[in-house]
SERO-4910 file (N, C-alpha, C, O; in steps of 0.05 Angstrom, whole numbers):
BEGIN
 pado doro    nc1    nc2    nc3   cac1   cac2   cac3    cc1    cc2    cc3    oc1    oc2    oc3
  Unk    A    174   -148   -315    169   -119   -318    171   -111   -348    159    -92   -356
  Unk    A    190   -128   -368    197   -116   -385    168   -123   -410    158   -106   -426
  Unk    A    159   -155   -405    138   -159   -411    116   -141   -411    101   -137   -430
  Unk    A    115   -132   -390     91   -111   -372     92    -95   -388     75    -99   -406
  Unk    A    110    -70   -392    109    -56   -407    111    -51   -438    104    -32   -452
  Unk    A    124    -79   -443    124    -76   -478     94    -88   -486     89    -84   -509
  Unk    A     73   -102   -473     57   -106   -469     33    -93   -492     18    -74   -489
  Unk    A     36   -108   -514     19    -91   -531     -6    -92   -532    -18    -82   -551
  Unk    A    -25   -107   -506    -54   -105   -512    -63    -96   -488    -86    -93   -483
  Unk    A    -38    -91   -469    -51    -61   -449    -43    -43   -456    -20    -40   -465
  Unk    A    -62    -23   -455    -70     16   -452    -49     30   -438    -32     17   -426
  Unk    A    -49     50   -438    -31     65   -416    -52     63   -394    -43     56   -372
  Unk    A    -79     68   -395    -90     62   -369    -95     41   -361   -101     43   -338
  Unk    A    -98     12   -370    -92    -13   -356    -66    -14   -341    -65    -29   -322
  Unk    A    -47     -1   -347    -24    -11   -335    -17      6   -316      1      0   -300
  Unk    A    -33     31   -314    -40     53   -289    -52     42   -270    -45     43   -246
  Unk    A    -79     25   -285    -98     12   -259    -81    -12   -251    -77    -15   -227
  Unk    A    -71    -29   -270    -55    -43   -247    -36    -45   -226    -37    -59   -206
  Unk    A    -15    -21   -236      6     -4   -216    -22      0   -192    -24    -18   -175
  Unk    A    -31      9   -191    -49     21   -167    -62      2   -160    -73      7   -138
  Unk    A    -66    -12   -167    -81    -36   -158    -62    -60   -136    -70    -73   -117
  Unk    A    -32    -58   -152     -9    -73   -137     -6    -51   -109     -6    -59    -86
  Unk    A     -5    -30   -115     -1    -17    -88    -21    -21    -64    -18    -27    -41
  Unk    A    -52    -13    -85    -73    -19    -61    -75    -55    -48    -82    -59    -25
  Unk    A    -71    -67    -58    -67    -95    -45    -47    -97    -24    -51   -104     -1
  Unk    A    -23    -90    -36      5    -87    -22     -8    -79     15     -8    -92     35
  Unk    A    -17    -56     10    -27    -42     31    -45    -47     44    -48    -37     66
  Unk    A    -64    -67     33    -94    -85     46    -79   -109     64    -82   -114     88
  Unk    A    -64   -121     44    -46   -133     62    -34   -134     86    -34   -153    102
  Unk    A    -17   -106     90     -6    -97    106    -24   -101    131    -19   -113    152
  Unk    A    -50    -84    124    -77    -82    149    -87   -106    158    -95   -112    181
  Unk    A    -87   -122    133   -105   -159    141    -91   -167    158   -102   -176    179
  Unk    A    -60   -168    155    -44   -186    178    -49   -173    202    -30   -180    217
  Unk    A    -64   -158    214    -56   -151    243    -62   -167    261    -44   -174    277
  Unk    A    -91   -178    265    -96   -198    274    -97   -235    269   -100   -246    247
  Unk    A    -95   -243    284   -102   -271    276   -127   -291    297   -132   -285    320
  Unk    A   -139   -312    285   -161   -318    297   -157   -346    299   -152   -361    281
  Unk    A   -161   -351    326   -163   -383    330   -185   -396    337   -194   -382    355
  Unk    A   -199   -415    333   -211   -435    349   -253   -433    329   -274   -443    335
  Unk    A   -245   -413    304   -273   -413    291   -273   -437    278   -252   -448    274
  Unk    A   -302   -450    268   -311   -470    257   -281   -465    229   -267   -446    224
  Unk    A   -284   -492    215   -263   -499    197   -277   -486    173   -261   -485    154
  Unk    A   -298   -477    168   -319   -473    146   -312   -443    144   -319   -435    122
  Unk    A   -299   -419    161   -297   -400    163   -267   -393    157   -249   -398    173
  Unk    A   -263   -380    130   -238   -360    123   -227   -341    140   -225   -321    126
  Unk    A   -220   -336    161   -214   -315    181   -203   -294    160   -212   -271    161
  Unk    A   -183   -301    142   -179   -274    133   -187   -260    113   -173   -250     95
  Unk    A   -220   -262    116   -240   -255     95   -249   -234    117   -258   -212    109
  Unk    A   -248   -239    144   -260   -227    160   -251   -193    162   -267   -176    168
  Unk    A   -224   -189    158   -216   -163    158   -207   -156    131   -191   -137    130
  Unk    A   -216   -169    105   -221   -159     83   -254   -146     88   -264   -124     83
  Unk    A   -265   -169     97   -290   -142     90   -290   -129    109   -302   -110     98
  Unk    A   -288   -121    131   -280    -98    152   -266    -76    150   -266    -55    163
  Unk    A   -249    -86    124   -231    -65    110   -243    -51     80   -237    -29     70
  Unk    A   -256    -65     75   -271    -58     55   -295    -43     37   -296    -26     20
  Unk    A   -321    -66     61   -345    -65     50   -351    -33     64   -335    -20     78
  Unk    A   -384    -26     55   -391     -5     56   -397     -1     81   -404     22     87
  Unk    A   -396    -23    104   -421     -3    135   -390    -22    146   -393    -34    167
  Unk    A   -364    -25    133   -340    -31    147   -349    -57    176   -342    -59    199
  Unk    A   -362    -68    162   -370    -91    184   -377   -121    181   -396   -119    165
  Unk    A   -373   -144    185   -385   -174    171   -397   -181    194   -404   -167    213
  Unk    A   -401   -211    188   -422   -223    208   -423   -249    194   -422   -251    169
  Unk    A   -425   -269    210   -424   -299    214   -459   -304    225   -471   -294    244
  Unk    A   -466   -324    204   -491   -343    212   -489   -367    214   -467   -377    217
  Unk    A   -512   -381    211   -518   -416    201   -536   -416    179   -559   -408    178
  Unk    A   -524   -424    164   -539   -435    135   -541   -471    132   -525   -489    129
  Unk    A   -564   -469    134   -564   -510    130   -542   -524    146   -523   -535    137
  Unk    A   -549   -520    177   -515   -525    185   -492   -515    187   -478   -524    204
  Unk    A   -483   -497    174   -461   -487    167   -457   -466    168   -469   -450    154
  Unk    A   -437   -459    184   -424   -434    186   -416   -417    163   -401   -425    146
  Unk    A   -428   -390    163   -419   -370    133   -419   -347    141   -433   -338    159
  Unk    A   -400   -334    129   -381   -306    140   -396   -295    105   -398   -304     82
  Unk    A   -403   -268    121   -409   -245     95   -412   -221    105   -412   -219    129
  Unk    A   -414   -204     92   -406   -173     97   -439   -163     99   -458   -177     93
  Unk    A   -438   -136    112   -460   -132    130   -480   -101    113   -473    -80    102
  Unk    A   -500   -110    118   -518    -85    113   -537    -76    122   -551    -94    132
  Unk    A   -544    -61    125   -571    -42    142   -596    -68    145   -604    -77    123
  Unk    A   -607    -78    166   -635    -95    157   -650    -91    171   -661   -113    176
  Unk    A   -661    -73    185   -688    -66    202   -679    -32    212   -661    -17    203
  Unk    A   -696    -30    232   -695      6    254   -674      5    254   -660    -14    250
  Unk    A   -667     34    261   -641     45    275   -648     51    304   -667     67    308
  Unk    A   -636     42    323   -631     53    356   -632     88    356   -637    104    339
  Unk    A   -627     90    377   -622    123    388   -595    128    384   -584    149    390
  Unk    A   -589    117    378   -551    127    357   -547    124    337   -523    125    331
  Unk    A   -564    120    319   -571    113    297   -557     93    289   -552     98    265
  Unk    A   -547     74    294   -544     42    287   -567     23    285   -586     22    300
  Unk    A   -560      8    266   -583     -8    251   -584    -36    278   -564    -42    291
  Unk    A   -605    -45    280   -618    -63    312   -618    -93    300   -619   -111    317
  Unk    A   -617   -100    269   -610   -123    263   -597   -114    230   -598    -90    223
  Unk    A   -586   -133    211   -575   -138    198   -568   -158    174   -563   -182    178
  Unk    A   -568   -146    152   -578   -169    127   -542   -173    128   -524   -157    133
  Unk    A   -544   -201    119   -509   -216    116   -514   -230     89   -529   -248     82
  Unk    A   -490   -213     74   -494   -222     43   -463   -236     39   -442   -227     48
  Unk    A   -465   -254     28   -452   -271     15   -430   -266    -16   -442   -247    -26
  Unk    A   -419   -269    -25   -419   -272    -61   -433   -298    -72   -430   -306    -96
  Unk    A   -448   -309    -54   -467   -331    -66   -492   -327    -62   -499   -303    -58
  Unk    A   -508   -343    -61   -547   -346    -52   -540   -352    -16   -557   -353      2
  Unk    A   -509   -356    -12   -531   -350     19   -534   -331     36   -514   -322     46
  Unk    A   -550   -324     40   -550   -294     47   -574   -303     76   -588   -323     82
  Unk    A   -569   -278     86   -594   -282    124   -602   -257    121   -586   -241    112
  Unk    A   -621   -252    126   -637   -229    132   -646   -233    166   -653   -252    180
  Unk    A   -642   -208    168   -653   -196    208   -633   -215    225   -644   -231    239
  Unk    A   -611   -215    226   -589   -215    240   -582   -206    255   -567   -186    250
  Unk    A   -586   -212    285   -585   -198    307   -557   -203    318   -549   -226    313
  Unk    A   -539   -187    332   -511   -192    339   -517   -203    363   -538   -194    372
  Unk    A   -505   -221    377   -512   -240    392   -541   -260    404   -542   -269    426
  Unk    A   -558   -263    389   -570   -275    374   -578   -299    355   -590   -320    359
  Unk    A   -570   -289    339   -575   -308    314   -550   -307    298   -546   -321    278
  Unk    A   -535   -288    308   -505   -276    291   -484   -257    310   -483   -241    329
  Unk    A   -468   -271    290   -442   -249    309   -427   -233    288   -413   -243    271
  Unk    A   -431   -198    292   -427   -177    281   -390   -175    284   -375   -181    302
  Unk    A   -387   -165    259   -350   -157    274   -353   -125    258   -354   -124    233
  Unk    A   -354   -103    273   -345    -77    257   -311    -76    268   -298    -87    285
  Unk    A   -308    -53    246   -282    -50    238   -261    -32    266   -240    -36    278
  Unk    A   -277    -14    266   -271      4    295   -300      8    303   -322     -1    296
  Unk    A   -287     32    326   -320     31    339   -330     61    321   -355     65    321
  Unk    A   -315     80    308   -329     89    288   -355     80    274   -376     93    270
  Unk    A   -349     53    268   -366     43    252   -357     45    217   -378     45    203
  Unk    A   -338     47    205   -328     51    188   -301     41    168   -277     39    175
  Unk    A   -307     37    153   -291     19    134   -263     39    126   -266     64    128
  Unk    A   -237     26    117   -215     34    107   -206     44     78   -184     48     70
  Unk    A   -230     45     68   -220     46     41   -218     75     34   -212     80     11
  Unk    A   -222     96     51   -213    122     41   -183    121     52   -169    133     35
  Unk    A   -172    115     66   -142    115     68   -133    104     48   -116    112     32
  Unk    A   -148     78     48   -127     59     33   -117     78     -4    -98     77    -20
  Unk    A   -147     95     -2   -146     92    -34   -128    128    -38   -121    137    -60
  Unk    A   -126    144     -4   -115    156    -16    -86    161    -12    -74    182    -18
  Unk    A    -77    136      0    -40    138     -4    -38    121    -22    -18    127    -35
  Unk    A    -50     97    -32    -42     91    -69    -46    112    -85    -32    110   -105
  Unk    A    -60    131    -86    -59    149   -101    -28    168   -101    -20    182   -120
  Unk    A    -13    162    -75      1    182    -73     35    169    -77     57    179    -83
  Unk    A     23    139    -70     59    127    -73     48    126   -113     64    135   -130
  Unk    A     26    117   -118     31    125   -143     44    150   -160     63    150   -175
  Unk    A     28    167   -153     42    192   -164     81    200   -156     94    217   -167
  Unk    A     88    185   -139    114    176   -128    126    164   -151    145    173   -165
  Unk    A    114    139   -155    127    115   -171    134    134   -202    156    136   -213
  Unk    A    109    147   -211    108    158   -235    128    187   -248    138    192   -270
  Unk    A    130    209   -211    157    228   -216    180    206   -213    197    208   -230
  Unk    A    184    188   -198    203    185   -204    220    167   -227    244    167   -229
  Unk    A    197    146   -247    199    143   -266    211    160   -289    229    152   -305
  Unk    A    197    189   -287    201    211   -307    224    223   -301    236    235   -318
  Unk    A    236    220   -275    262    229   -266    288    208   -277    311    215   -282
  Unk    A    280    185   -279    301    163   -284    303    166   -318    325    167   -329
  Unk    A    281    167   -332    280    174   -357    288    203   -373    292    205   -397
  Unk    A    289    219   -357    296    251   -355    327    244   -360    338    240   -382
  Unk    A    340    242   -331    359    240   -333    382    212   -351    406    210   -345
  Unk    A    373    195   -370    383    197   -395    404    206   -417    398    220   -436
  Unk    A    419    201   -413    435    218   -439    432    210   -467    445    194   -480
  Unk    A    407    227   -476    395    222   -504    406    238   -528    392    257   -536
  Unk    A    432    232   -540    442    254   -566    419    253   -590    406    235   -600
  Unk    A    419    271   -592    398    281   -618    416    289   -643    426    311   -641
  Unk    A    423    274   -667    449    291   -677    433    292   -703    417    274   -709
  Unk    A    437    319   -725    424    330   -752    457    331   -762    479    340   -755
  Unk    A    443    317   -782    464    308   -805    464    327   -828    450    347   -825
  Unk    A    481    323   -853    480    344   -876    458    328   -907    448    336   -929
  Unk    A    459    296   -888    438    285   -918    441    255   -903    451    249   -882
  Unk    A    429    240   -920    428    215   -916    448    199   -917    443    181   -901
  Unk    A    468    195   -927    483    177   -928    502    180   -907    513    158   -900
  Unk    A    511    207   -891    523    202   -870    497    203   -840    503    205   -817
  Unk    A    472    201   -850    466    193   -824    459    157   -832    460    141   -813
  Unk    A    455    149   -851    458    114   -854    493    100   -839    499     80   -826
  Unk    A    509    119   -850    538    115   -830    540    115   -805    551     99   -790
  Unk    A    527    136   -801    525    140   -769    512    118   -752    526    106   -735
  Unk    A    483    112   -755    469     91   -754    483     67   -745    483     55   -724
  Unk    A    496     64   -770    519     34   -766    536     38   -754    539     19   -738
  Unk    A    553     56   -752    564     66   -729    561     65   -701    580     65   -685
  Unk    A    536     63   -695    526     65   -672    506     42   -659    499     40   -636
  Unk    A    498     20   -685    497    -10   -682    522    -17   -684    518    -39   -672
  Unk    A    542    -17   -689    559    -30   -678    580    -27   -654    595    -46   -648
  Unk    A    579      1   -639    585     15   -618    578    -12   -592    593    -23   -576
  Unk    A    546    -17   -600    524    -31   -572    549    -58   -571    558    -66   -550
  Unk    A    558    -70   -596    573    -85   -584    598    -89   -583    605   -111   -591
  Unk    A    609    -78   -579    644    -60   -582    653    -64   -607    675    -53   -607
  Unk    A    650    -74   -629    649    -80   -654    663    -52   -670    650    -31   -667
  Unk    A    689    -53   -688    692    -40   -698    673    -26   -718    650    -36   -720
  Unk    A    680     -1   -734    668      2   -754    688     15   -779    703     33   -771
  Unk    A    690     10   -798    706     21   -817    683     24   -850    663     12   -858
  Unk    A    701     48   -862    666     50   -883    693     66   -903    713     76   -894
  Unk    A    685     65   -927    704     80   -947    696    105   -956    708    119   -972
  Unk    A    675    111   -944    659    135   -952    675    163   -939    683    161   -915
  Unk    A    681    188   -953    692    210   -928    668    232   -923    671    254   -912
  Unk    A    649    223   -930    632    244   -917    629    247   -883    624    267   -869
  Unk    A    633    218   -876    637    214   -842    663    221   -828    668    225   -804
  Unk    A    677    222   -849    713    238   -836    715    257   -834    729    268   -817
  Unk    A    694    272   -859    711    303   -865    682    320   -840    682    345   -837
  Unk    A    664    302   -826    648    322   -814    665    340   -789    679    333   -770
  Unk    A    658    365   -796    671    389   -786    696    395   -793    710    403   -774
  Unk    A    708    394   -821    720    403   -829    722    417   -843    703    418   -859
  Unk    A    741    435   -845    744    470   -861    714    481   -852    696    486   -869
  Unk    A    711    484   -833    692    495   -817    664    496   -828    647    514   -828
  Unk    A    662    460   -840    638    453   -851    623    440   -823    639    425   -811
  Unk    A    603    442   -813    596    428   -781    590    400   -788    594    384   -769
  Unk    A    579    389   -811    575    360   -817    549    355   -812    529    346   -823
  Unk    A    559    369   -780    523    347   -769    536    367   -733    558    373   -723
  Unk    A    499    374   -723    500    383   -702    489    364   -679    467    354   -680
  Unk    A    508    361   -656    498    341   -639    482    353   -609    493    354   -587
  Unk    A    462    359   -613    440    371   -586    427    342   -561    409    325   -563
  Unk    A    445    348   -542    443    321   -522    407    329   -499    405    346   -481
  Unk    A    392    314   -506    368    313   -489    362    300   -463    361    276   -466
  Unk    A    358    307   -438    362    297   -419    389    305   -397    410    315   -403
  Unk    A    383    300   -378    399    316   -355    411    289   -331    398    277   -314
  Unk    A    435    286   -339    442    256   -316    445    278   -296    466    267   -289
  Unk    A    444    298   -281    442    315   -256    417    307   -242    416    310   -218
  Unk    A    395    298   -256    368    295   -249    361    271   -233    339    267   -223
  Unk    A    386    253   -232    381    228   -211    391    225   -180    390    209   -161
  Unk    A    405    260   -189    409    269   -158    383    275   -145    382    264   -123
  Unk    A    364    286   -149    332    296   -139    319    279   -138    297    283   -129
  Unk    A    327    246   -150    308    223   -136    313    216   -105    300    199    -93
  Unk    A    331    230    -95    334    225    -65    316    237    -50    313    230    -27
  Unk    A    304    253    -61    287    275    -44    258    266    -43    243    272    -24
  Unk    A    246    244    -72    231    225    -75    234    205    -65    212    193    -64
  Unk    A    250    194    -56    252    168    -39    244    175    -13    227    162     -1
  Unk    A    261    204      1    256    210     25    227    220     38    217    221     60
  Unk    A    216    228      8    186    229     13    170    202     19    152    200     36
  Unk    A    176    186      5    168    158     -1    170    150     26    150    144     38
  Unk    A    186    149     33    195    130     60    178    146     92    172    136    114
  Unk    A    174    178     81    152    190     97    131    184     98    118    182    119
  Unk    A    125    181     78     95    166     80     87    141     81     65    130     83
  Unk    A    108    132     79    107    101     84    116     99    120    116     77    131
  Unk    A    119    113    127    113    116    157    101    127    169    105    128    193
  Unk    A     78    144    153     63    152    163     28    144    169     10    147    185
  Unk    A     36    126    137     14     94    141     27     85    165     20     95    187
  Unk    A     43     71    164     54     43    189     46     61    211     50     54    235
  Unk    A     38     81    207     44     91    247     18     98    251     15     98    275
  Unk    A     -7    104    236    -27    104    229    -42     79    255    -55     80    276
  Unk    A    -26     55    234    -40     29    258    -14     15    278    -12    -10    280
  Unk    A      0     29    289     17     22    307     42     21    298     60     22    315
  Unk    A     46     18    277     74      2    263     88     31    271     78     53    276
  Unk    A    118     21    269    134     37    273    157     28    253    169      7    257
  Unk    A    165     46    227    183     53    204    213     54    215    226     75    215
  Unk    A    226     24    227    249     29    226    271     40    205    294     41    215
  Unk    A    269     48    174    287     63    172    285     96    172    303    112    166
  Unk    A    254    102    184    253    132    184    279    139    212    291    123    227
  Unk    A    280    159    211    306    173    235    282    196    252    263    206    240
  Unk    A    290    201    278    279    221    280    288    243    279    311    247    287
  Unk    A    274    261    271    281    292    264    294    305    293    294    300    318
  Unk    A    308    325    272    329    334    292    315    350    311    320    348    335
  Unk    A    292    369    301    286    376    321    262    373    341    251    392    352
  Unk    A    253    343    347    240    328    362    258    316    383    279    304    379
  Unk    A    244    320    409    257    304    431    251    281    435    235    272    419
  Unk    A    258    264    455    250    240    458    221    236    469    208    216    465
  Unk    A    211    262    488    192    257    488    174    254    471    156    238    473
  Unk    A    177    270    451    157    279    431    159    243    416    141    226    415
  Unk    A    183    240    407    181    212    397    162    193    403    149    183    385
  Unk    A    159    186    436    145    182    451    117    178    448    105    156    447
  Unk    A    108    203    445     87    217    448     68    203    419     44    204    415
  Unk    A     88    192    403     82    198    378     81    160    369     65    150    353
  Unk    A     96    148    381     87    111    391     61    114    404     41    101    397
  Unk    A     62    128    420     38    130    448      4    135    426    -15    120    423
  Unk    A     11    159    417    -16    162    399    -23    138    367    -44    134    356
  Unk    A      7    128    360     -7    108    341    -17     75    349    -21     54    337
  Unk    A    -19     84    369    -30     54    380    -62     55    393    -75     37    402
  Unk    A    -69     84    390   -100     82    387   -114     73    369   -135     67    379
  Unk    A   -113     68    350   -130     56    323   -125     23    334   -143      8    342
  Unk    A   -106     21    334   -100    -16    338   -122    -23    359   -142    -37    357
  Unk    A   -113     -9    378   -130    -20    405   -147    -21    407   -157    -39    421
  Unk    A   -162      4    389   -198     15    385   -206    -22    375   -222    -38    384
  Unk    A   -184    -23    348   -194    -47    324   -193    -72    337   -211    -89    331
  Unk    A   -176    -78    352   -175    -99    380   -201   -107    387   -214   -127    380
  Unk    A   -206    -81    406   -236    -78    430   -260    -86    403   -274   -104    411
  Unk    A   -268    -78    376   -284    -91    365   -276   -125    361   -288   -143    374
  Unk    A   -259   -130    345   -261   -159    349   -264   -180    375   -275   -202    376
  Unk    A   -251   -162    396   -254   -179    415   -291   -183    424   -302   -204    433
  Unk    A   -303   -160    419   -331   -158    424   -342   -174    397   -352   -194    407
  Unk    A   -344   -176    380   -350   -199    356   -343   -223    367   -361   -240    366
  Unk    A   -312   -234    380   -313   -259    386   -328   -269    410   -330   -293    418
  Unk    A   -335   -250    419   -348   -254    458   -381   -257    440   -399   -267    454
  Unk    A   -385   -252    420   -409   -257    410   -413   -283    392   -436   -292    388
  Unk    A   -393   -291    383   -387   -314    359   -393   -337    379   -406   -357    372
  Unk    A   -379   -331    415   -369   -351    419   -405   -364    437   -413   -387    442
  Unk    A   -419   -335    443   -446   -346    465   -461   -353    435   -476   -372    441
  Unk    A   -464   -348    414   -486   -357    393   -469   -387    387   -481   -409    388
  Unk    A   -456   -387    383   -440   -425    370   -434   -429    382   -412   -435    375
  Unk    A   -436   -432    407   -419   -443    436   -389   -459    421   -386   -482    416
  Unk    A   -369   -436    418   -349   -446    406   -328   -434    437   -338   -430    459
  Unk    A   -298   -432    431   -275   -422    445   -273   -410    428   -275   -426    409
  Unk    A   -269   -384    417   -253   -374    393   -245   -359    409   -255   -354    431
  Unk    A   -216   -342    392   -201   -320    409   -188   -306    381   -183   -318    360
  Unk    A   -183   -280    386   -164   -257    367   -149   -249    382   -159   -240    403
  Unk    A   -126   -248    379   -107   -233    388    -82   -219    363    -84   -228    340
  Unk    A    -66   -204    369    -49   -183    347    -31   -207    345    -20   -223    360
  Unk    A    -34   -198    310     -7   -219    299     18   -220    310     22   -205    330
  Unk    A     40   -236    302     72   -236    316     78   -206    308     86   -194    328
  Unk    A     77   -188    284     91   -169    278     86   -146    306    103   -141    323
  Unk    A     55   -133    303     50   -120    316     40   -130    350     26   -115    363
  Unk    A     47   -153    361     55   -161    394     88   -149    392     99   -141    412
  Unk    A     98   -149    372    133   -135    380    132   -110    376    151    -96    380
  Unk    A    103    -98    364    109    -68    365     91    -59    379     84    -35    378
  Unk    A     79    -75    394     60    -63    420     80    -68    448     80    -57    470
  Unk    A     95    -87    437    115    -88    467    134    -72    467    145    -66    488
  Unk    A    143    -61    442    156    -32    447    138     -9    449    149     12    454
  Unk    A    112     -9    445     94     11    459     98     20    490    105     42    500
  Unk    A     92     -9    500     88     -7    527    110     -8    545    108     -7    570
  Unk    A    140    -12    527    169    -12    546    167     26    538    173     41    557
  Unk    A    161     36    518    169     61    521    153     72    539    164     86    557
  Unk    A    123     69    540    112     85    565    119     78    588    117     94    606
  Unk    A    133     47    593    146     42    634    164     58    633    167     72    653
  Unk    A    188     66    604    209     77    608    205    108    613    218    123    628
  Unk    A    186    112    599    176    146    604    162    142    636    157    166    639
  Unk    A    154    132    657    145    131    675    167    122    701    167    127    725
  Unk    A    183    106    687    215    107    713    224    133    708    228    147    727
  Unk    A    228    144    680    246    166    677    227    192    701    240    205    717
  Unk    A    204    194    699    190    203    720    194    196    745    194    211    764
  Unk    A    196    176    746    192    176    781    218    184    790    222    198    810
  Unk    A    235    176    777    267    184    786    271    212    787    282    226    805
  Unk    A    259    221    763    254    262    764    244    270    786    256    289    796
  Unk    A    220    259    801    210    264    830    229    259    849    223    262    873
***
């Protein structure tokens, strides 16, 4: 870090875009692991598959045959649109020359969109890095604020060259002794010497709590977004259990939606390549879908016993 910032051939805005850049990964991350995929050809990156689903512009990829070989690329408009306006086949581009034009999803190819929206992640993604950024940055200015920076005006130079030394040798407990009395006699016979005006407020590292507690709000308010649930958030005092409830119960719509597409991409991977492939939710979120579904049996005994 210290590198980072003393860093003399980055800008103040390279080192903005990179802060934001570590967050937006951080957070792409978070989304890539949800699923995992077994049983595709060895030629296929699976977790390329929910980078560009997370990513690209129509939030969707697709798998062909190129000379043999299986190739995963992100998806674009390639012929009519249906009566719902979705495109009826599909150009699959590469970052190389191989690319397929008229790509039919079960077919000649197997489509994976992101939800059934039809829509890619990158407006979320880009606008809570925008916001843990602006986080990272008050509370930078708060840690630096609060500081105890003395500012001290002297009567001339030679007692602020004293002082100086004085105060290089302070950093390492190092005496100081000097024969000079311009540094003894300051503020005497009601001469002031030198005025000392202290900049910065150490009270100000009390109000980084209030930034953290925001921090940790929105950082559960992503996780709950796609199912996750923020064990160190608490719940508010004045929410009941149902409401708690209520509130697992509704973030596990997005997951499920993003589920039902892959599973329809692999039921298509698997009749075009006569392969076995399967997706199912990573280890993290199978333990937070199984506290999904213990809280709705528990909300449904607590019912039946109420009857």
């Amino acid at each position: 870090m210290y590198i980072f910032d003393k860093a003399p051939f980055l800008t103040t805005k390279q080192k903005k875009f990179l802060r934001e850049n570590d967050i937006f990964c951080n957070l792409l991350l978070f989304l890539s692991s949800m699923f995992e995929y077994e049983g595709f050809d060895e030629t296929i990156k699976t977790e390329w598959i929910e980078f560009y689903c997370h990513l690209s512009y129509m939030g969707c990829c697709g798998i062909f045959e190129y000379n043999g070989k299986q190739v995963l690329g992100y998806c674009s408009e390639g012929g009519m649109l249906d009566e719902y306006g979705q495109p009826e086949m599909f150009n699959i581009n590469t970052l190389s020359v191989q690319n397929k034009q008229k790509c039919v999803d079960g077919v000649n190819s197997a489509i994976c969109w992101n939800n059934s929206l039809h829509r890619n992640d990158l407006v979320i993604l880009n606008r809570f890095t925008e916001k843990f950024n602006l986080l990272d940055t008050c509370e930078t200015c708060l840690i630096k604020f609060a500081r105890l920076f003395p500012v001290i005006e002297v009567d001339d130079s030679r007692i602020e060259h004293e002082l100086k030394t004085a105060f290089k040798n302070s950093e390492n407990g190092e005496p100081f002794t000097f024969t000079s009395k311009g540094l003894s006699k300051l503020g005497v016979d009601g001469q002031p010497g030198m005025n000392i005006q202290q900049l910065g407020d150490y009270t100000a590292v009390d109000k980084i709590q209030y930034l953290s507690t925001y921090y940790n709000d929105l950082l559960r308010r992503f996780y709950q977004m796609f199912g996750m649930q923020y064990e160190n958030s608490f719940k508010q005092a004045q929410q009941s259990v149902e409401e708690v409830t209520a509130d697992s119960v509704a973030a596990w719509i997005r997951p499920n939606d993003m589920l039902k597409c892959r599973q329809a991409f692999v039921d298509s991977y698997n009749k075009v390549f006569s392969r076995n492939a399967s997706v199912r939710l990573s280890d993290a979120w199978s333990k937070g879908y199984d506290k999904y579904m213990s809280s709705i049996n528990n909300e449904d005994i607590e019912e039946g016993g109420a009857e």
